[in-house]
Wavefront OBJ file of the C-alpha trace (Angstrom):
o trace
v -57.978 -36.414 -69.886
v -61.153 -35.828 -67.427
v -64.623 -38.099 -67.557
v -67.081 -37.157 -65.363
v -69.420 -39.648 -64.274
v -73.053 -39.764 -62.900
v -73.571 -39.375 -59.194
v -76.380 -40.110 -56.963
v -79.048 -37.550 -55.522
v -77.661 -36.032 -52.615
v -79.953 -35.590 -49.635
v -78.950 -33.294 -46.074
v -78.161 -35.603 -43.310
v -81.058 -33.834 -41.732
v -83.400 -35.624 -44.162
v -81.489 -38.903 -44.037
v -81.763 -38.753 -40.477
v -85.750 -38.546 -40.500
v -86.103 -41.464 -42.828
v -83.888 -43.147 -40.677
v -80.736 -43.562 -42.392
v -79.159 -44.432 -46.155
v -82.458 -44.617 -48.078
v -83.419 -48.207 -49.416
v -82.280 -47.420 -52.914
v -78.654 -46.696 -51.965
v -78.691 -49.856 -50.126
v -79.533 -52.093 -52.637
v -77.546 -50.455 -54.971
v -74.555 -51.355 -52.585
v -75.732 -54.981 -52.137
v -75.732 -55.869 -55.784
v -72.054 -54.367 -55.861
v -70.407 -55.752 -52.625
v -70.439 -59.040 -51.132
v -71.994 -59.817 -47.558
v -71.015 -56.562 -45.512
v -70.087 -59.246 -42.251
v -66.555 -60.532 -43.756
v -65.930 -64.167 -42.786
v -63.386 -66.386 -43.833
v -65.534 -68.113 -46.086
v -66.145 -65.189 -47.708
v -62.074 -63.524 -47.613
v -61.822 -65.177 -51.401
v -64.495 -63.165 -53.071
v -62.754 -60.181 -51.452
v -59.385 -61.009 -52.405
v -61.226 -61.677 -56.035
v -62.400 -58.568 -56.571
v -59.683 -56.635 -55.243
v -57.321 -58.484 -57.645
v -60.080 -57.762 -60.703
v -60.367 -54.129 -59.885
v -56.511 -53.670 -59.717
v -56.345 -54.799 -63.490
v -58.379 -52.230 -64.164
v -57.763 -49.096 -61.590
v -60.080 -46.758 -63.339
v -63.126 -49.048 -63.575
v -62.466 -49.750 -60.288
v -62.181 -45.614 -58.999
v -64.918 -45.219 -61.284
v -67.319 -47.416 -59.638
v -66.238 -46.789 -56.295
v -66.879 -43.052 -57.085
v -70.722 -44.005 -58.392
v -71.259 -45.754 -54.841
v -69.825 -43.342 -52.740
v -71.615 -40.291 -55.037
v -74.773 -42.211 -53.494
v -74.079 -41.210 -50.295
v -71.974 -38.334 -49.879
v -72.525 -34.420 -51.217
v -70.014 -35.069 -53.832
v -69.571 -36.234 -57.590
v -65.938 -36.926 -58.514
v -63.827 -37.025 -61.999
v -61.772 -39.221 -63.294
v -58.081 -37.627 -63.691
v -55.286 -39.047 -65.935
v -53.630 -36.147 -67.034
v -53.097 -32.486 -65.593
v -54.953 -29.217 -67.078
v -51.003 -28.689 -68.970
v -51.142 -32.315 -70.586
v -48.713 -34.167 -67.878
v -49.878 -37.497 -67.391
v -50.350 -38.965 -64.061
v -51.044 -42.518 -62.377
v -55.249 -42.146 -61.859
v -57.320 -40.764 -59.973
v -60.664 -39.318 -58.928
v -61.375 -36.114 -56.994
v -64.501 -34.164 -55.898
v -65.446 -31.054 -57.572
v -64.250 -29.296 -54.347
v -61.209 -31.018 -54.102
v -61.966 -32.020 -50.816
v -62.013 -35.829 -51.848
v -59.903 -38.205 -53.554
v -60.146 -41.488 -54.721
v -57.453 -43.659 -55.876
v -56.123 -47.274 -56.767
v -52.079 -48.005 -55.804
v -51.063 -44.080 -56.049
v -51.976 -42.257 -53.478
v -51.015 -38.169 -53.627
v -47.051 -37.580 -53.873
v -47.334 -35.618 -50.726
v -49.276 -38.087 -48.474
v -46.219 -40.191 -49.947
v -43.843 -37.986 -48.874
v -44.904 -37.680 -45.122
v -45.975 -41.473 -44.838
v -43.600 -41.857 -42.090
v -46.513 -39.814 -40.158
v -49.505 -41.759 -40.605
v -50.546 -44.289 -37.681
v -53.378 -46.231 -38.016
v -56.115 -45.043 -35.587
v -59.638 -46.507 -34.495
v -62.842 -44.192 -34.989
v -63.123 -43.641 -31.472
v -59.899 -42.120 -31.411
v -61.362 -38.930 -32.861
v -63.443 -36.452 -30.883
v -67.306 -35.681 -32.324
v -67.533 -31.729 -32.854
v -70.661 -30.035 -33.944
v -70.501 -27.246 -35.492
v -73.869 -24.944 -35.630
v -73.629 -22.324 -38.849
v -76.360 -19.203 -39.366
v -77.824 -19.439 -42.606
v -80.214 -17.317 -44.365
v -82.723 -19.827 -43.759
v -82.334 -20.827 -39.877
v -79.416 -22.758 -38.833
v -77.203 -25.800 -39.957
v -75.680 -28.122 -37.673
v -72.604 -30.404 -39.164
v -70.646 -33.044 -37.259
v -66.998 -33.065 -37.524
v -64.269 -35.966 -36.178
v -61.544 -34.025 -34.576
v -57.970 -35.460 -33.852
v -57.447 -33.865 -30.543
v -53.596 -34.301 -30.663
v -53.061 -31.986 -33.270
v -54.307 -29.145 -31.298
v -51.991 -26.046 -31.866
v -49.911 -28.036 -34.411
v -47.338 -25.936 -36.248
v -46.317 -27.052 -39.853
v -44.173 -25.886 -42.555
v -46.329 -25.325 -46.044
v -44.583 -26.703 -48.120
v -44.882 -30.418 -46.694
v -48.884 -30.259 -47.898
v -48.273 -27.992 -51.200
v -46.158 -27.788 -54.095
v -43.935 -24.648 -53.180
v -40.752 -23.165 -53.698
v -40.377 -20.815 -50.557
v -42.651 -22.188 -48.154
v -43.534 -20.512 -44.360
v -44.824 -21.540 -41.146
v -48.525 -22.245 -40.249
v -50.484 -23.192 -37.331
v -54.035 -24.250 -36.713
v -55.603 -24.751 -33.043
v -57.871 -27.705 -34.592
v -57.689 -30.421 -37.109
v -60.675 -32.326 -37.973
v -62.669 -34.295 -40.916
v -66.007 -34.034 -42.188
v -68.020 -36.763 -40.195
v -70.410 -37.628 -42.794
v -68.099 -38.001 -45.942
v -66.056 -40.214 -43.608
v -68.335 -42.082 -42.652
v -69.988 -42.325 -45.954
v -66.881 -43.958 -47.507
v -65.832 -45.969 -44.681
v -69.518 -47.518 -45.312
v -69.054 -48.404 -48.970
v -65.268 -49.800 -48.573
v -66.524 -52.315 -46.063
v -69.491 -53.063 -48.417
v -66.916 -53.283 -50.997
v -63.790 -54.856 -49.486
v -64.938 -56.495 -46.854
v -62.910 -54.333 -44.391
v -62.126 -50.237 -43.848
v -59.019 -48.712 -41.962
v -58.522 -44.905 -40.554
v -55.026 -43.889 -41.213
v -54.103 -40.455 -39.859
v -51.315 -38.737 -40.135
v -49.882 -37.369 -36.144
v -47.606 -34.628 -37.143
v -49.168 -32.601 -39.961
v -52.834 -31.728 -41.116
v -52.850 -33.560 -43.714
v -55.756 -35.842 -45.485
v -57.879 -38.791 -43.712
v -56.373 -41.907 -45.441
v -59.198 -44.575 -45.642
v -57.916 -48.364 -46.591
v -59.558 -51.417 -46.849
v -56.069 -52.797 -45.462
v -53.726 -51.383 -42.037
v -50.529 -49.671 -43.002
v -48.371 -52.396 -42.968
v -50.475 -54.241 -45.762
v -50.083 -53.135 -49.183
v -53.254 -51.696 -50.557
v -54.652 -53.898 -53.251
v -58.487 -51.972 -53.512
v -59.506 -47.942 -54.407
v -57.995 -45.930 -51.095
v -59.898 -42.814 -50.233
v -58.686 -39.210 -48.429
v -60.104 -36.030 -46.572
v -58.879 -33.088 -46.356
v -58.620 -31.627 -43.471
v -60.634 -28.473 -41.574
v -59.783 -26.265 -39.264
v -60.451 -22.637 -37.710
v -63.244 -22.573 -40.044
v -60.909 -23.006 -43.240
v -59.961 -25.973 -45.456
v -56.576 -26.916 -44.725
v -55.900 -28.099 -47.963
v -53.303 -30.315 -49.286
v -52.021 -30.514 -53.053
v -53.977 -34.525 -53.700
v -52.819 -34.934 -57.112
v -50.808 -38.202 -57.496
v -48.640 -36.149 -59.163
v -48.373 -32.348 -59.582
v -44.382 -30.565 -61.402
v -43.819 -27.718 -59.754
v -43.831 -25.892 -62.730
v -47.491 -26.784 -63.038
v -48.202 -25.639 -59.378
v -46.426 -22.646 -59.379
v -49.918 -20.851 -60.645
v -51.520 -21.812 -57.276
v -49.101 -20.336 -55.055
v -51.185 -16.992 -54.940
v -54.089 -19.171 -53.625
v -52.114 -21.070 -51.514
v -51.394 -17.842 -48.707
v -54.731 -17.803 -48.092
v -55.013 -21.588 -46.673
v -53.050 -20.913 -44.127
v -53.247 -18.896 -40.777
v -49.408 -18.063 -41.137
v -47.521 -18.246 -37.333
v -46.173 -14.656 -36.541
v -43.587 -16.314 -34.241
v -41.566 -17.898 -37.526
v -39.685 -19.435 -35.132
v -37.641 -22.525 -36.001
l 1 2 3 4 5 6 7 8 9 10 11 12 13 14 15 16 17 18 19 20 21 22 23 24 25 26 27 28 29 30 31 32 33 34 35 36 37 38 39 40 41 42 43 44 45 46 47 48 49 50 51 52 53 54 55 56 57 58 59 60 61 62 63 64 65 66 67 68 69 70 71 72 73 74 75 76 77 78 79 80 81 82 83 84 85 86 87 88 89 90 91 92 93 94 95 96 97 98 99 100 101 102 103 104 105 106 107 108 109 110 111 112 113 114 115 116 117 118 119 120 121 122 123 124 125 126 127 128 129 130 131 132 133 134 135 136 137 138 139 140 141 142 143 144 145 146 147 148 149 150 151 152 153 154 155 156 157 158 159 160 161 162 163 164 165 166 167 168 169 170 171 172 173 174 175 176 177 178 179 180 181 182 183 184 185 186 187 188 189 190 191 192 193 194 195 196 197 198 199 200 201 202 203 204 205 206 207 208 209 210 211 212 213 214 215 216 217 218 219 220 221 222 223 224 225 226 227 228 229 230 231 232 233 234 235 236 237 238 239 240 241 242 243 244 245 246 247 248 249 250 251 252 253 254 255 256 257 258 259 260 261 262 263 264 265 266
């Protein structure tokens, strides 16, 4: 079962950047949602509170999330319960692109599988990268946040997708959309009070964005991002849940995500 809900207009950064910022709408918007954004301990029980409320309810609480963030960022998102094939799976919401998820306790079997990966890293760990793209209209510039330690990494496929007979890949760069990061880093500390980068050293896998570190249990909506590289979406199967007989109709996409390593070696 999908419901899509409303989203926000989406402006360039360009024309955020002239007016200065998050227009005043988006702000307010925010406020009336989120407590104080400077957490103090006075203020740790309303946190706690509405963490708790939203975890009775996971897909109000995605929902809304998704509405805030939708503000902000170039994406709307949709509320998943079940797969296209009827399989039903814990909740979540993801971006028309796929390039975002949002969930509440469950995050994507595969970022499960490879959790032993994920550190928890500070924003200035990753490197700014613009990138400057021709268009038909003059030139855009985006901003990227690169992990410079995954440089060259080589990875086996099927630790990010859903495949029987997997291969070797590499990528010379890793890195995240700066603006959707940022974006939903913004409304979980609105939200929650607080907003952690998890990233994940060994594979090119999704930006994991918590309101708590790794060794806390997650009691709010969690966030991901997949990850770009070599001018591709390195893309990683986000579903909470996905059979493999399900995925199976993918894998002819799936070559194409990857720069495949000629040296195959072990």
């Amino acid at each position: 079962m999908i419901t899509l809900f409303a989203f926000g207009t989406v402006v360039s950064c360009a024309v955020r950047a002239r007016h200065g910022g998050m227009n005043r709408a988006v702000d307010e918007a925010l406020a009336r949602r989120a407590p104080p954004q400077q957490a103090t301990a006075a203020h740790a029980p309303k946190y706690r509170e509405r963490r708790h409320i939203e975890m009775n309810d996971p897909i109000a609480a995605i929902r809304e999330f998704g509405e805030d963030a939708a503000a902000i960022i170039p994406h709307r998102f949709e509320i998943v319960t079940r797969l296209n094939d009827g399989t039903p799976i814990p909740p979540e919401a993801l971006s028309e692109d796929h390039t975002v998820g949002l969930y509440a306790d469950v995050v994507p079997r595969k970022m499960r599988e490879n959790a032993a990966g994920f550190r928890d890293v500070d924003l200035s760990d990753l490197l700014p990268q613009m990138s400057l793209e021709t268009t038909t209209t003059g030139a855009r510039i985006e901003w990227f946040l690169e992990s410079p330690g995954l440089r060259a990494v080589r990875f086996r496929t099927e630790r990010l997708q859903y495949l029987e007979e997997g291969w070797w890949a590499v990528t010379s760069e890793v890195k995240y959309p700066a603006a959707t990061v940022l974006g939903l880093l913004y409304v979980m500390k609105r939200r929650y009070g607080a907003a952690h980068i998890c990233l994940n050293t060994e594979l090119p896998m999704p930006l994991w964005l918590r309101s708590a570190p790794l060794a806390q249990a997650a009691v709010s909506v969690q966030a991901v991002v997949q990850a770009r590289g070599e001018g591709r979406l390195l893309l990683t199967n986000i579903h909470t849940e996905c059979p493999m007989e399900f995925a199976r109709q993918f894998v002819p996409a799936i070559r194409g995500y990857y720069r495949r390593d000629e040296s195959e070696g072990p």
